[in-house]
VOKOL-636566 format. One record per residue (C-alpha): residue number from 0; z, x, y. Coordinates in nm, 4 decimals. Layout:
N
+------+----------+----------+----------+
! resi !        w !        u !        v !
+------+----------+----------+----------+
!  NUM !        Z !        X !        Y !
...
+------+----------+----------+----------+
This chain:
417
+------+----------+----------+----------+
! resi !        w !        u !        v !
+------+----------+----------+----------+
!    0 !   0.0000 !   0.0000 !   0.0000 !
!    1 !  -0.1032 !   0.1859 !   0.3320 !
!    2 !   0.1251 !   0.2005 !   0.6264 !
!    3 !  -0.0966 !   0.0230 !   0.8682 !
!    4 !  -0.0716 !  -0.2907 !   0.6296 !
!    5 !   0.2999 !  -0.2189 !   0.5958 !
!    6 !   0.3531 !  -0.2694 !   0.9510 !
!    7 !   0.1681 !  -0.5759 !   0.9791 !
!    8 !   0.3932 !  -0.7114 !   0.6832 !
!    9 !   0.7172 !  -0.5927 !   0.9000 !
!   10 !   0.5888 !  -0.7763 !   1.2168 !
!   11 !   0.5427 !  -1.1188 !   1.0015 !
!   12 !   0.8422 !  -1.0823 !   0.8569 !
!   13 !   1.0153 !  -1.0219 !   1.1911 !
!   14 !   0.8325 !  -1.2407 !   1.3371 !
!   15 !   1.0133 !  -1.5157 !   1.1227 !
!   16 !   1.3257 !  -1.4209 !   1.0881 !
!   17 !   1.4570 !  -1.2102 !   1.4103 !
!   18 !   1.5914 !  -1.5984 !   1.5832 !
!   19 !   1.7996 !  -1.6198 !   1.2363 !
!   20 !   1.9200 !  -1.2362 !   1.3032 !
!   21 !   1.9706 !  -1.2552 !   1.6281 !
!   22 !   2.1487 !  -1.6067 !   1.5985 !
!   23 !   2.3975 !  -1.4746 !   1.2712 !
!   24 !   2.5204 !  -1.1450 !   1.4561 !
!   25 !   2.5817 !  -1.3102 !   1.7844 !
!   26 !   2.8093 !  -1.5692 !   1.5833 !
!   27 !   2.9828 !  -1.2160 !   1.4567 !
!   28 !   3.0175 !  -1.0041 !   1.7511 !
!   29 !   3.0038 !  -1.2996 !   2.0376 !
!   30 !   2.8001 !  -1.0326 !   2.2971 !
!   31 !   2.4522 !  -1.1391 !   2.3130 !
!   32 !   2.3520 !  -0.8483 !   2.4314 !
!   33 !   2.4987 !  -0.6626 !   2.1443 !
!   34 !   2.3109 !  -0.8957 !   1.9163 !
!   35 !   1.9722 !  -0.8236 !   2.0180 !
!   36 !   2.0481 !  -0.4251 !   2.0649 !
!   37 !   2.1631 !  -0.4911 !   1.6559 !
!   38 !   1.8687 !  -0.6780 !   1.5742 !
!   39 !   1.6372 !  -0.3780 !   1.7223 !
!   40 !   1.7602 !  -0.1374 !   1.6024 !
!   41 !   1.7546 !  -0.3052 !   1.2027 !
!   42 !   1.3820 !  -0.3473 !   1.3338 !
!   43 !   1.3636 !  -0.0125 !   1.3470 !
!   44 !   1.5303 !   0.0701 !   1.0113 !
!   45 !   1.3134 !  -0.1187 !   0.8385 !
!   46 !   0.9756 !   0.0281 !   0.9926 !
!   47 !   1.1438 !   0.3920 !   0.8868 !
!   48 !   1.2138 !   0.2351 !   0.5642 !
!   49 !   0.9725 !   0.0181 !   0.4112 !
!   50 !   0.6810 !   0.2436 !   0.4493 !
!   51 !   0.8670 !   0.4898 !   0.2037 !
!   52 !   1.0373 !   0.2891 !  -0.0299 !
!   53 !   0.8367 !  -0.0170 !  -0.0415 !
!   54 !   0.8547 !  -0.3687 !   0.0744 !
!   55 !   1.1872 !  -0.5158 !  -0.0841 !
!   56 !   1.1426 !  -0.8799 !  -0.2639 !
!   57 !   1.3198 !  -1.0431 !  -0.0283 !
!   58 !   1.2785 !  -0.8838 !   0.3071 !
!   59 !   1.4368 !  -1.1437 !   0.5156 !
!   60 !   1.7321 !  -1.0893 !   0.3127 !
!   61 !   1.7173 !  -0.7561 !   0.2893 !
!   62 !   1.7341 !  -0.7092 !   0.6931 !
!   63 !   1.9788 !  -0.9968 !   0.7651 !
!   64 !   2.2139 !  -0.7594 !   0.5012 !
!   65 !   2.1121 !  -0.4370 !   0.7113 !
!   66 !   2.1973 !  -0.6453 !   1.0231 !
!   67 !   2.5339 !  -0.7195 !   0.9242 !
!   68 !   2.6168 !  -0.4087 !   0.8051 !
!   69 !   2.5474 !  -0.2709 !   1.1516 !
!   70 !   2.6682 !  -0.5326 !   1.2959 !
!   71 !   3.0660 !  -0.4372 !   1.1614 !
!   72 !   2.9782 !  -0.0900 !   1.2101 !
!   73 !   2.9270 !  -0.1844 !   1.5417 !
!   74 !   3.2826 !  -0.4172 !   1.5608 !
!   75 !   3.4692 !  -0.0757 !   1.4128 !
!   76 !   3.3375 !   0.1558 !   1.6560 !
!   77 !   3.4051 !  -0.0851 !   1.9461 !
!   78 !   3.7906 !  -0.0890 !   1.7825 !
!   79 !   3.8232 !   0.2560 !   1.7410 !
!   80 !   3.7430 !   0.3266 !   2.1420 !
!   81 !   3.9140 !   0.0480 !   2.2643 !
!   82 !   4.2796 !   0.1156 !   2.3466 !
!   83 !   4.4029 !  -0.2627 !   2.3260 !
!   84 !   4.2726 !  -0.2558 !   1.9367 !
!   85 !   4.4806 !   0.0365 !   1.8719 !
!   86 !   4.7775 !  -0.1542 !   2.0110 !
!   87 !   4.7405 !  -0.4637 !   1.7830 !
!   88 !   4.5906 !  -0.2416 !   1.4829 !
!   89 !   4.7871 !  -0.4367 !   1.2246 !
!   90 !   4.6449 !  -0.7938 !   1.3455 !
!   91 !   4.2852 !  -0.6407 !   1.3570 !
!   92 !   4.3054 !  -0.5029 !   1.0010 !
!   93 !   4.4488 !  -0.8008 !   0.8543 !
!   94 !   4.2827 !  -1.0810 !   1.0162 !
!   95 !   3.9516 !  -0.9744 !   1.2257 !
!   96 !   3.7640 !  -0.8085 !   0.9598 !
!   97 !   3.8371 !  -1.0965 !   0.6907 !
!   98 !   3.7227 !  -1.3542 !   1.0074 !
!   99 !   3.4094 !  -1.1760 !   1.0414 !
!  100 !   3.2973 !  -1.2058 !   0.6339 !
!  101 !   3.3503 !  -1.5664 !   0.7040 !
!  102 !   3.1250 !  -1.6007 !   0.9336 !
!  103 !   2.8118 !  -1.4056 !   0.7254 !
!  104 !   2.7292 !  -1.6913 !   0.4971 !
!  105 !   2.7834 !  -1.9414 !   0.8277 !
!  106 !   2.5113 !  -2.2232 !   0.8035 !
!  107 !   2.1821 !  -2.0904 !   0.9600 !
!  108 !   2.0825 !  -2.4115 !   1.1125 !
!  109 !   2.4725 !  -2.4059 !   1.3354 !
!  110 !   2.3854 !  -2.0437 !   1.4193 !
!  111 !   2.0434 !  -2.1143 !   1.5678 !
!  112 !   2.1715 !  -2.4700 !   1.7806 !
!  113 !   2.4563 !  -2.2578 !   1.8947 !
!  114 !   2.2674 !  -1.9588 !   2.0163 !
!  115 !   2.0376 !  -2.2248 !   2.2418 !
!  116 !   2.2935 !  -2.3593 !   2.3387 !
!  117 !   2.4249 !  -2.0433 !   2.4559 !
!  118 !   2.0865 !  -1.9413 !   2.6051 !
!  119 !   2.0370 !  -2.2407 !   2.8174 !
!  120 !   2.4238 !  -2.2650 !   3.0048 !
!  121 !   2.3932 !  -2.3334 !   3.3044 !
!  122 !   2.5080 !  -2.0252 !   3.4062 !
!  123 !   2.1921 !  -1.9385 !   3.3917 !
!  124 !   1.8858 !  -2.0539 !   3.6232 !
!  125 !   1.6393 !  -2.2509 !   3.4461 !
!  126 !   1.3631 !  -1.9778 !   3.4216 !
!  127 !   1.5909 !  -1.7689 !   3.3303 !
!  128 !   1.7447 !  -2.0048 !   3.0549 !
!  129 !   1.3852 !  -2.0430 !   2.9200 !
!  130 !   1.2824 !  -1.7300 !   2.8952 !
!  131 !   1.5718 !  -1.6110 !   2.7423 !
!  132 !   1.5987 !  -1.8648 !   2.4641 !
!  133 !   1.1926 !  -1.7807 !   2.3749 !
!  134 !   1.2666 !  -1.3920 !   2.3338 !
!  135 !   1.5453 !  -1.4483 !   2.1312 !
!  136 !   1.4969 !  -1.7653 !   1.8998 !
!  137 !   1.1243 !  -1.7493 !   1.9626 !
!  138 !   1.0465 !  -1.4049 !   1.9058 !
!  139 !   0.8267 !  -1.4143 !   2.1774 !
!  140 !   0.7444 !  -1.0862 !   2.3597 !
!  141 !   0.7473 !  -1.0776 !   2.7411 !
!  142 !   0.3848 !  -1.0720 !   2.7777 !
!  143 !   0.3883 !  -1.3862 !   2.5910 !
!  144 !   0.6511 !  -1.5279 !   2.7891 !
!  145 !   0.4335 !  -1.4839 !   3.0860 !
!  146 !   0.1698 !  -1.6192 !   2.9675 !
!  147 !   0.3240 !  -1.9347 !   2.9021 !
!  148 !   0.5348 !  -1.9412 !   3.2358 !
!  149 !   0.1802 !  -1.8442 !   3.4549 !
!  150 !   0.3959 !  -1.5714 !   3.6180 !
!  151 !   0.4016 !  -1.1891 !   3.6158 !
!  152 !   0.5421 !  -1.0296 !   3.3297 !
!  153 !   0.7840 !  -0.7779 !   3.4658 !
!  154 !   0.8861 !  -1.1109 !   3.6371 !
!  155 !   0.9755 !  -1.2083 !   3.2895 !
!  156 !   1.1120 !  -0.9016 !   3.1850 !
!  157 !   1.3618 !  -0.9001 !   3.5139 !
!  158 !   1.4585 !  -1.2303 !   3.4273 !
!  159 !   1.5973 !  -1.1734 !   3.0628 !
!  160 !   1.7727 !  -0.8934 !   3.1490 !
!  161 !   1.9783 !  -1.0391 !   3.4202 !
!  162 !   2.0514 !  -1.3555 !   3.2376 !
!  163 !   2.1874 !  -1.1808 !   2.9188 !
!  164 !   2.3834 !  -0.9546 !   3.1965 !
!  165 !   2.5196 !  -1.2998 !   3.3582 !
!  166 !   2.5766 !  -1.4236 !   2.9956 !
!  167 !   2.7758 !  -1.1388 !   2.8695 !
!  168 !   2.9758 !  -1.0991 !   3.2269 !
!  169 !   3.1007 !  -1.4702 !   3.1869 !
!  170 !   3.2024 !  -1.4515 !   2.8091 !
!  171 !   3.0126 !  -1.7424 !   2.7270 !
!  172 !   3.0770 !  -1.8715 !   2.4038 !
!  173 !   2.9076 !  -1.9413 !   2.1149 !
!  174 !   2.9208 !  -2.2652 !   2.0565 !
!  175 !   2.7580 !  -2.6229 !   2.0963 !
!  176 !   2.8699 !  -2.7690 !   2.3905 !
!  177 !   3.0887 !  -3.1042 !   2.3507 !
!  178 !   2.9229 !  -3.4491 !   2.4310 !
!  179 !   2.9832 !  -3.4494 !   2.7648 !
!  180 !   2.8111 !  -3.1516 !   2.8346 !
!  181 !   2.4645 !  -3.2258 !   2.6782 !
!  182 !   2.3123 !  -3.3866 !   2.9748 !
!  183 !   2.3176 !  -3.0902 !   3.2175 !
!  184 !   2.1663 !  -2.8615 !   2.8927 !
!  185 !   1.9324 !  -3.0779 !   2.6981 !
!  186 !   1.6668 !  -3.0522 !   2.9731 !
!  187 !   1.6731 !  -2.6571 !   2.9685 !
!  188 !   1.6866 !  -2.6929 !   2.5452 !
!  189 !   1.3597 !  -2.9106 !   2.5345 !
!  190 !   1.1861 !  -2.7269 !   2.7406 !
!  191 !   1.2612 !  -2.4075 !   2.5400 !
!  192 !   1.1652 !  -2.5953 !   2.2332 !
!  193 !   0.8415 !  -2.7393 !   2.3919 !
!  194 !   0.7146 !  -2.3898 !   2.4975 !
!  195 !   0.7823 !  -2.2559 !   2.2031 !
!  196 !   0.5927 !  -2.5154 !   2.0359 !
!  197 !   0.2677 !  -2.4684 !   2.2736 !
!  198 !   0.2881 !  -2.0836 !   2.1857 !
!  199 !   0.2406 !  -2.1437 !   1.8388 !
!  200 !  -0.0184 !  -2.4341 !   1.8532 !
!  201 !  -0.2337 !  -2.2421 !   2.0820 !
!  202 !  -0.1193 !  -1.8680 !   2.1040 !
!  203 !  -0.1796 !  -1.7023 !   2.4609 !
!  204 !  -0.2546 !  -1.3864 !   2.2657 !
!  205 !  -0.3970 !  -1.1954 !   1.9376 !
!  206 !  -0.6378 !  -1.2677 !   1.6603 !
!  207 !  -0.5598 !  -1.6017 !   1.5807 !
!  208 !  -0.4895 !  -1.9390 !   1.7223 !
!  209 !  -0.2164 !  -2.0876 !   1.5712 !
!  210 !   0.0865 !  -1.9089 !   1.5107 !
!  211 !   0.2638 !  -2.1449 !   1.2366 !
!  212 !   0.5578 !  -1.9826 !   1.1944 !
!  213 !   0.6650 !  -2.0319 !   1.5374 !
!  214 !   0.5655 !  -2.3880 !   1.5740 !
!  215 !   0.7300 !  -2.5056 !   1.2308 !
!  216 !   1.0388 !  -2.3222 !   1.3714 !
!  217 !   1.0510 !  -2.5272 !   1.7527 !
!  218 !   0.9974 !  -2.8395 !   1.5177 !
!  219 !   1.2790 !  -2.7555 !   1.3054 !
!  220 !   1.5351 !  -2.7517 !   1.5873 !
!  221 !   1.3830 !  -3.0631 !   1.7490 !
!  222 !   1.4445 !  -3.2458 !   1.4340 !
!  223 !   1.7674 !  -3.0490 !   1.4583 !
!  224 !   1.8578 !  -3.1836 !   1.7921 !
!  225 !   1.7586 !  -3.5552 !   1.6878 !
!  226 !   2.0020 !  -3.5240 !   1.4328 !
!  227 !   2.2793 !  -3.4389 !   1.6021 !
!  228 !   2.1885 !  -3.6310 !   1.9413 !
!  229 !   2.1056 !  -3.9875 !   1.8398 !
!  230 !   2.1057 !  -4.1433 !   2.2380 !
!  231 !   1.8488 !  -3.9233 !   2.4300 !
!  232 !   1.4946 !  -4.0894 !   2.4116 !
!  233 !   1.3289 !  -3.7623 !   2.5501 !
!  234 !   1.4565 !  -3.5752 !   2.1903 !
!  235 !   1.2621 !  -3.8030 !   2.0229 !
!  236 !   0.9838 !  -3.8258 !   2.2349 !
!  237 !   0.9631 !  -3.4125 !   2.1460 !
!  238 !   1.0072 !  -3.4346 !   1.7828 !
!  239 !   0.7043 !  -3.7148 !   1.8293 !
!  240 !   0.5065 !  -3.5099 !   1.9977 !
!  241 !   0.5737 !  -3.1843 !   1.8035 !
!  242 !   0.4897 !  -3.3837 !   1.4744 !
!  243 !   0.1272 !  -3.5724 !   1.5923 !
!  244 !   0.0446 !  -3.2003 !   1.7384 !
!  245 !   0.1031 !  -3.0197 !   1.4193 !
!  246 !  -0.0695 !  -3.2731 !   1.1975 !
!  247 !  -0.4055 !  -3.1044 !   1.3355 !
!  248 !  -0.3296 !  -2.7660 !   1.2597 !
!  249 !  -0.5345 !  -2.7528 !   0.9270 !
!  250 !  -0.8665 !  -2.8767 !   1.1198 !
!  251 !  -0.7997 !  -2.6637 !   1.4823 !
!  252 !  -0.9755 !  -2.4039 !   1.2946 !
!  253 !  -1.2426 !  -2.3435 !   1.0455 !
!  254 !  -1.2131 !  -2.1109 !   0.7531 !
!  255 !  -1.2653 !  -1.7534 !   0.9217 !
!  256 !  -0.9956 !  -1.8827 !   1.2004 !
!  257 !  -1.2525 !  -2.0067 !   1.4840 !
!  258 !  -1.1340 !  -2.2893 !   1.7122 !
!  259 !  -1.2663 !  -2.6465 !   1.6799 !
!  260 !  -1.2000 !  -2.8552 !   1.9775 !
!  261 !  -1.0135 !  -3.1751 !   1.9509 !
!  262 !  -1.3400 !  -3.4168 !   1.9627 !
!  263 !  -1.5435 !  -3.1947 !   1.6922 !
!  264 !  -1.1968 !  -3.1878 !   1.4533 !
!  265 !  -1.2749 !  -3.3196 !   1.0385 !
!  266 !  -0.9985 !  -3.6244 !   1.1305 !
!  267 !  -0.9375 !  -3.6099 !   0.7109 !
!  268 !  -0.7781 !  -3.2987 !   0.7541 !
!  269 !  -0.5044 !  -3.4586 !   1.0009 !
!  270 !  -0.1642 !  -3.4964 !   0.8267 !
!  271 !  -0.1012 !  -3.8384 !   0.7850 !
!  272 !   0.2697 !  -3.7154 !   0.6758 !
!  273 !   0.3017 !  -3.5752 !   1.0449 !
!  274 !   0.1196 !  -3.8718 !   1.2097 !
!  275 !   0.3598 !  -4.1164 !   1.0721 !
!  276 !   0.6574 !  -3.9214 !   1.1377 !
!  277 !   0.5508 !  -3.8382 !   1.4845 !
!  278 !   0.5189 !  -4.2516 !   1.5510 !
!  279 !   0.8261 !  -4.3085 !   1.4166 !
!  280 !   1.0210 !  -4.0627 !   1.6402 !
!  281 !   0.7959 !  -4.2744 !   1.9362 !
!  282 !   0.9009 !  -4.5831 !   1.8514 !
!  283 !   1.3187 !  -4.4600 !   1.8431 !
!  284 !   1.2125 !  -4.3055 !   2.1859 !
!  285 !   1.1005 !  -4.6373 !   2.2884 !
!  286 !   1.3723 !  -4.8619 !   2.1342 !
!  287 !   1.6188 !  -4.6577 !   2.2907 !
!  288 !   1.4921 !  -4.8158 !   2.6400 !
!  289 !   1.4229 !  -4.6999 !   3.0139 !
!  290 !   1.1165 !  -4.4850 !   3.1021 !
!  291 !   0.9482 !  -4.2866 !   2.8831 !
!  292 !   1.0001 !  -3.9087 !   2.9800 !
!  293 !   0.7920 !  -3.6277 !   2.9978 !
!  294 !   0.7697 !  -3.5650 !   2.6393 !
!  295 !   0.7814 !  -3.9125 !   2.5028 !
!  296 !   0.4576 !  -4.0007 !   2.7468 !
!  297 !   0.2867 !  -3.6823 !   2.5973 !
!  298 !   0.3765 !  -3.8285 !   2.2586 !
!  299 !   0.1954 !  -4.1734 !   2.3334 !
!  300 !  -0.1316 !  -3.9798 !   2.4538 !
!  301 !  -0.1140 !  -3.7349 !   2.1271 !
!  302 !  -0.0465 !  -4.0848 !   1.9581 !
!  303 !  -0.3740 !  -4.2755 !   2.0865 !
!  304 !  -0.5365 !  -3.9722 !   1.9646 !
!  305 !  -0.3782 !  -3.9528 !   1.5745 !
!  306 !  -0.4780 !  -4.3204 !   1.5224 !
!  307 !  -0.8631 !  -4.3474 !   1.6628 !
!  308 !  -1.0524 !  -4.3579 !   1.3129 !
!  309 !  -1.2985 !  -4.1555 !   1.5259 !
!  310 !  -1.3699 !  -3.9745 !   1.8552 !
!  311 !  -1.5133 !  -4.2740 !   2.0095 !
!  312 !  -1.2832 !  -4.5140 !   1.9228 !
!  313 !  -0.9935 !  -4.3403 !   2.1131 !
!  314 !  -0.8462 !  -4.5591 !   2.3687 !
!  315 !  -0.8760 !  -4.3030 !   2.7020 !
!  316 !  -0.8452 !  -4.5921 !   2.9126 !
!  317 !  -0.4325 !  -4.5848 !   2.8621 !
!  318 !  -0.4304 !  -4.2095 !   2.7784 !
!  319 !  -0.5845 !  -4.1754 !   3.1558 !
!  320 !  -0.3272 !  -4.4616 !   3.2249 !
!  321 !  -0.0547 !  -4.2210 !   3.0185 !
!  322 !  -0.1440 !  -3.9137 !   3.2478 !
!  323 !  -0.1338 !  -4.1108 !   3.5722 !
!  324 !   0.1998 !  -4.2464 !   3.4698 !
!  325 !   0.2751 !  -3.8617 !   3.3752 !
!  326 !   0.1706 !  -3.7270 !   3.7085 !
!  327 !   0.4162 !  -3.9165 !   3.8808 !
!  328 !   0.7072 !  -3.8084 !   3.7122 !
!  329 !   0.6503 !  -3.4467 !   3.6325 !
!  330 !   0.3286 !  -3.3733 !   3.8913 !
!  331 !   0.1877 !  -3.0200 !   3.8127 !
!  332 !  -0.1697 !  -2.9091 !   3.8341 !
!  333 !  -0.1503 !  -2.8560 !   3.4291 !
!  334 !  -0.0688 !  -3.2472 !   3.3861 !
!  335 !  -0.3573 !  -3.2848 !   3.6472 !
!  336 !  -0.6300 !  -3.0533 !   3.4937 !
!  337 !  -0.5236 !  -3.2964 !   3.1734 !
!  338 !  -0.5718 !  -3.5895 !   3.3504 !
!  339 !  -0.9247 !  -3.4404 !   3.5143 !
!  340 !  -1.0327 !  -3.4557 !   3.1502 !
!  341 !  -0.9251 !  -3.8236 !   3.0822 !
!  342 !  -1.0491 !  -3.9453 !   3.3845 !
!  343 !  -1.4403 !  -3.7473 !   3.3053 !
!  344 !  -1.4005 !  -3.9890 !   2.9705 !
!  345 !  -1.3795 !  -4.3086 !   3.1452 !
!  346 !  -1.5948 !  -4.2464 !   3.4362 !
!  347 !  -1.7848 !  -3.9863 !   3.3882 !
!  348 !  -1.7770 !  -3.6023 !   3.4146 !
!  349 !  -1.8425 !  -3.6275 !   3.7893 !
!  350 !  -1.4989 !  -3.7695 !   3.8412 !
!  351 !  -1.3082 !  -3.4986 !   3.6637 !
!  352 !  -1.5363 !  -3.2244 !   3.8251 !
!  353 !  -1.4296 !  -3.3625 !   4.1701 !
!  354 !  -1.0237 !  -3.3560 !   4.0302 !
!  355 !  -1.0672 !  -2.9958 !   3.9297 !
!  356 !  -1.2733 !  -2.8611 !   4.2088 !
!  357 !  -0.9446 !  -2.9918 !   4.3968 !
!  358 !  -0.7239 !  -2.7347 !   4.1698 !
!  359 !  -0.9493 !  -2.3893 !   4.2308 !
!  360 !  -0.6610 !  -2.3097 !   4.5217 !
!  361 !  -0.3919 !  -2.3693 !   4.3509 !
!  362 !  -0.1881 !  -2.0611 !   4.2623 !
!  363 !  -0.0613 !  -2.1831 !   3.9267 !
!  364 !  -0.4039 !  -2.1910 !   3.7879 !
!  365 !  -0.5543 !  -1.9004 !   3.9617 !
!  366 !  -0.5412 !  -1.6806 !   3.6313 !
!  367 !  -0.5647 !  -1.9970 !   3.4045 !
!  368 !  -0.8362 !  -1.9711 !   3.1170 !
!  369 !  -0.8787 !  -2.3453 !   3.0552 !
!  370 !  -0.9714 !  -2.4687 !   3.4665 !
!  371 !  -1.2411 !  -2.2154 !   3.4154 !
!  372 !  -1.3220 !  -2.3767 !   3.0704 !
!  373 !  -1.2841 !  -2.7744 !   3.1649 !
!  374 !  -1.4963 !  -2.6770 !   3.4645 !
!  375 !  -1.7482 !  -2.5267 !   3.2264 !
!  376 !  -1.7568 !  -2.8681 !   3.0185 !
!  377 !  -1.8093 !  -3.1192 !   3.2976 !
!  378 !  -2.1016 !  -2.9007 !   3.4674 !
!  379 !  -2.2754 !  -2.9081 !   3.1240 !
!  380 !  -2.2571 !  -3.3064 !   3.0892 !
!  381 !  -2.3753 !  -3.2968 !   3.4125 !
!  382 !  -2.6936 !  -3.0573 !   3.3148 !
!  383 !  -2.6146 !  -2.7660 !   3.5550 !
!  384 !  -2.5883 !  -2.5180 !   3.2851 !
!  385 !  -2.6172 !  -2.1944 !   3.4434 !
!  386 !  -2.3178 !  -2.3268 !   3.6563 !
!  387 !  -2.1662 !  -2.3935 !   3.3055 !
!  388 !  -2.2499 !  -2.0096 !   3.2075 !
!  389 !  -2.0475 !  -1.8623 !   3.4958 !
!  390 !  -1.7533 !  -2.0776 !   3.4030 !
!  391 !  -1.7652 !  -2.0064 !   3.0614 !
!  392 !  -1.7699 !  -1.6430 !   3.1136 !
!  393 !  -1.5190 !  -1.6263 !   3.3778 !
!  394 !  -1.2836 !  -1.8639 !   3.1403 !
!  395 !  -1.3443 !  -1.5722 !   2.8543 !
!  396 !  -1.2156 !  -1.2850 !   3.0496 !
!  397 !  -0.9372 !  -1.4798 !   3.1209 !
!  398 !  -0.7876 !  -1.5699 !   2.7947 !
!  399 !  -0.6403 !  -1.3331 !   2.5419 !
!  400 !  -0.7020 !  -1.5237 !   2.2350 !
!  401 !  -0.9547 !  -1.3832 !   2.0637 !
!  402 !  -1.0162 !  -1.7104 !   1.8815 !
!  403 !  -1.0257 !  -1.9197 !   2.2156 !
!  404 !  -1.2744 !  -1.6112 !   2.3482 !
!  405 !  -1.4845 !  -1.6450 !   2.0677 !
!  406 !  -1.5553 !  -2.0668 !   2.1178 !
!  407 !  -1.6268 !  -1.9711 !   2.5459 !
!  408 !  -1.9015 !  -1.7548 !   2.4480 !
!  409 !  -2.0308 !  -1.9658 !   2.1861 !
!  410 !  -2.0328 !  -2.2025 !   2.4787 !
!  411 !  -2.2102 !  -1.9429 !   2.6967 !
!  412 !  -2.4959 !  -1.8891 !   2.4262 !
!  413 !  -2.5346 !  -2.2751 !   2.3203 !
!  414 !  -2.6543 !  -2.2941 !   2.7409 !
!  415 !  -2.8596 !  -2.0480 !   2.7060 !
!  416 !  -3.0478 !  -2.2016 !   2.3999 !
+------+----------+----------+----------+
C-alpha cells in the first residue's frame, strides 16, 4: 500500500471521526483548547504511524484510544506542574483519575450535543459561534469555513482562535444547557448544523461534490436535537429539510462524480425513505403552529420539489410564493438569487435576469460562483449565448469544485455547439 494512498485513507478517516475526538477529550479535560491541540497532535501520530505499520482494522478506534491516552498524559503533566494538585495529591489520586475512565466509554451522541452546545454560548458572537462549531464537529478547514461564510479566510481563522480563547478564559462548561436556556442557543446550533449540511451537499472545494460523511453527520444531530427538543418548529423544519435534500444525493451525480442539475436529476434515484421522513418532520413543524421559520419554509420549497412526478409538474408558483415569503423574514441576496430563479420559471427568464442584474453590486456575491452561473442560464433561454459564455467562464474560475467546474464548461462548450 503506497504512502500517498495511505494519507488519503488518514484524511477520510479523520475526516469522520475528529468531531467524535474532539467531542470525547473535551468531556475529559474540560479545556477546549486542549482538546483540539490533543486531537492534532493524535493526527499526527497516526500519519507517522500508519504508513509504517499499516492501517489498523479499526482506525477510528484505534485513534480515539491514542487520543485518550494523550489525553491523561496530558491531565498528569498538568498535575505534576500545578502546585494546588500537589496540595490535594491524595484526592487527585483517588478520585480524579478513576472520574476520568468514567467518562471514556461516555455516550458519543451526549459528547457531540454537549460540545455544540459549548461552541455556540453566547459568550461567543454568532460568527464566531459558527465557525467554531464547523472546525471542530465539522471538520471543516478554514478555507472551507470561508467559503461558506463569503468572507476572508484569515477572517475565519481570527475568529476561531479568539472564541476558543474567550471559551477557555470563562470556564465554560461542558454541558447541555437547561431548558431555559435553549432559546438564546438553538438559533446559533441550527445554523451550525445547516452549514454544515450545505458543505457536504455541495462542497465549496476538492474533487467531488458531495461530501457524505459530513452531511449524514449535521443530519444526525438534527435528528439529535428533535429528540431532545420536542417544542421548536424551526428543529423540525431542519431535520425536514436536511432529509428531502439528502434523498437526491444518489442522482446529484453520475457515475464518474459529474454534477447533474436539479431539473436533469433520474427522480427514481430520489430516496423515497428520506422524502417521507423529511414531510413528516414538515408537518410536526407545522402542527406545532406560528410562522414557518427559515428552515421550515426551505423545507416546503425542497418539499414541492420531492413530490413533482416530474420537472414540469413542480408547483413554482408557491415555491416563488415560498421564497417571497422567505425574503421577508431572513432577506439576503442568496435567498434572492434563489428567488431570481423561481421567479425566471413562472415568468420567464427575463424576470430573473432583471432580479440578478440587481445583485452584481452587492458585496456578498461579488466572489460568488453561482450569480455568475444563474446569470449564465437565463441569457441562454434568452438566446444571447456568447453573453452566456462569459458568464459561464467567469462562474468557473470562481468555484473550487472541480465537479461544479467541470458542468460550467460543459455549459461553455454546449454554446459554442
Amino acid at each position: 500500500m503506497n504512502e500517498f494512498f495511505i494519507r488519503q485513507k488518514i484524511e477520510a478517516v479523520w475526516r469522520a471521526e475528529s468531531a467524535i475526538i474532539v467531542a470525547s477529550i473535551t468531556r475529559i479535560v474540560r479545556d477546549i483548547g486542549i482538546a483540539e491541540d490533543v486531537a492534532q497532535d493524535t493526527l499526527i501520530t497516526a500519519l507517522e504511524n500508519w504508513p509504517v505499520n499499516g492501517i489498523p482494522t479499526n482506525p477510528g478506534a484505534w485513534l480515539m484510544t491514542v487520543a485518550k491516552r494523550k489525553a491523561i498524559d496530558t491531565l498528569r503533566r498538568k498535575k505534576r506542574l500545578d502546585q494546588k494538585y500537589e496540595q490535594i495529591a491524595y484526592q487527585m489520586n483517588t478520585h480524579y483519575e478513576p472520574d476520568v475512565s468514567e467518562h471514556l466509554d461516555e455516550d458519543i451522541e451526549d459528547n457531540l450535543l454537549r460540545l455544540i452546545f459549548m461552541t455556540c454560548h453566547p459568550i461567543l458572537s454568532k460568527n464566531a459561534r459558527v465557525a467554531l462549531t464547523l472546525r471542530l464537529l465539522g471538520g471543516l478547514t478554514t478555507e472551507e469555513i470561508a467559503n461558506a461564510f463569503l468572507v476572508p479566510e484569515p477572517t475565519i481563522a481570527q475568529r476561531i482562535v479568539r472564541a476558543k480563547r474567550t471559551l477557555v478564559a470563562a470556564n465554560v462548561p461542558f454541558e447541555v444547557p437547561q431548558k431555559s436556556a435553549y432559546a438564546e442557543r438553538l438559533s446559533s446550533v441550527l445554523e451550525v448544523i445547516y452549514l454544515m449540511f450545505n458543505e457536504g451537499y455541495s462542497a465549496s472545494s476538492g474533487d467531488n461534490l458531495i461530501r457524505m460523511n459530513l452531511s449524514n453527520e449535521a443530519l444526525r444531530m438534527g435528528r439529535a436535537l428533535a429528540n431532545l427538543i420536542h417544542t421548536e418548529p424551526e428543529v423540525y423544519g431542519l431535520v425536514a429539510l436536511m432529509e428531502i435534500q439528502i434523498s437526491r444525493f444518489e442522482a446529484r451525480t453520475n457515475t464518474e462524480g459529474e454534477m447533474i442539475l436539479l431539473l436533469d436529476q433520474d427522480r427514481s434515484l430520489w430516496n423515497q425513505k428520506h422524502i417521507n421522513r423529511g414531510i413528516s418532520s414538515l408537518k410536526k413543524a407545522e402542527d406545532l403552529g406560528g410562522t414557518l421559520g427559515i428552515y421550515a419554509l426551505q423545507a416546503s420549497i425542497a418539499a414541492c420539489h420531492a413530490i413533482a412526478e416530474t420537472p414540469e409538474k413542480t408547483n413554482w408558483e408557491r415555491i416563488s410564493a415560498l421564497y417571497d415569503a422567505l425574503s421577508e423574514i431572513a432577506p439576503s441576496p442568496v435567498v434572492e438569487l434563489n428567488r431570481a430563479v423561481a421567479i425566471s420559471m413562472v415568468y420567464g427568464p427575463l424576470a430573473g435576469l432583471e432580479i440578478v442584474d440587481s445583485l452584481l453590486l452587492e458585496p456578498e456575491l461579488k466572489n460568488y460562483h453561482l450569480l455568475p452561473s444563474v446569470k449564465g442560464n437565463f441569457l441562454l433561454k434568452l438566446g444571447r449565448k456568447r453573453e452566456a459564455i462569459e458568464e459561464f467562464q467567469r462562474a468557473s474560475l470562481l468555484t473550487q469544485n472541480v465537479q461544479e467546474q467541470k458542468l460550467l464548461l460543459k455549459q461553455v462548450r454546449d454554446c459554442m455547439e
